[in-house]
C-alpha positions, 0 to 999 in steps of 0.5 A: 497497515503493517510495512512488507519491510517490517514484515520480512525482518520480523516475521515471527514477532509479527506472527506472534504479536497477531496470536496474542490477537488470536489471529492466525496469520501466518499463512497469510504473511507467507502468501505476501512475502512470495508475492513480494518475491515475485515482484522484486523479480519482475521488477528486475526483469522489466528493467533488464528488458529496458535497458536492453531496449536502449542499448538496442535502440542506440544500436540500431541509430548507429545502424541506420547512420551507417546505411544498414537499413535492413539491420536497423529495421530488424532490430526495430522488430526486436525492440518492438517484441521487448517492449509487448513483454515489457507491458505484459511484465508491468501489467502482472507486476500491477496485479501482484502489487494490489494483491500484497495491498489487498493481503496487508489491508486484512492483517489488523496492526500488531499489537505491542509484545506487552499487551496480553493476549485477548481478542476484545477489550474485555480482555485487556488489563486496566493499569490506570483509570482516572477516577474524576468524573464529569456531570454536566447539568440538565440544560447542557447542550451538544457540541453541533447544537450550538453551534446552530444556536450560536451561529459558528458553522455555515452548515449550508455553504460547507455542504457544496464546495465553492471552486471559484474561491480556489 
């Protein structure tokens, strides 16, 4: 999964590497980055809102320490408030974050600036192939088959995990 960092300092080349791709996504990058703007910005907000909240809670001990009741009980209703728009704020943070997740998941990694363009494999340049080949005999057997035969895996206790050994 690309980086959102990686993303905001190379836009183009990473618009330009998924092309070679024939991808087009640049429209989506941008609906990242805005959704990424959006929750730098709610996430200054949450924590200017929290530090608001402590210094009227430290406000509010002095109060009640000096016998102002009424005033402390006030602001308890203020910090009350703060803190219903703290959760309100969090919970739409949440949402954009999985939106960028949900975004990054469809964008594939980009491939290197020396990979040609093409979208299969076809398309691909061979620079190297080697040219030894394996023939195994008639009687050759795979890889799970013997260990069957050779008694190497317990294929009926790595089904069901033993918690009690932990």
């Amino acid at each position: 999964m690309l980086e959102i960092s990686n993303i905001r300092e190379n836009k183009e080349n990473v618009i330009a590497a998924l092309a070679k791709r024939g991808l087009d996504v640049s429209s989506t990058i941008d609906k990242i980055l805005s959704l990424d703007d959006e929750r730098k910005t709610t996430q200054n907000q949450v924590d200017g809102i929290l530090a608001e909240i402590n210094r009227l809670s430290k406000e509010i001990g002095k109060l009640m320490q000096a016998g102002d009741h009424d005033g402390g009980n006030k602001m308890k209703g203020l910090v009350a408030e703060l803190k219903d728009s703290v959760k309100d704020k969090e919970i739409r943070q949440n949402e954009v974050e999985e939106g960028i997740k949900t975004l990054l998941y469809t964008i594939p990694n980009a491939p290197n600036m020396r990979v040609p363009n093409g979208r299969s494999a076809n398309d691909n340049e061979n620079i190297f192939e080697n040219q030894v080949t394996v023939s195994l005999p008639g009687s050759a057997m795979p890889h799970w088959d013997l260990a069957k035969k050779y008694d190497l895996i317990d294929f009926i206790k790595a089904k069901e995990p033993n918690y009690n050994a932990l």
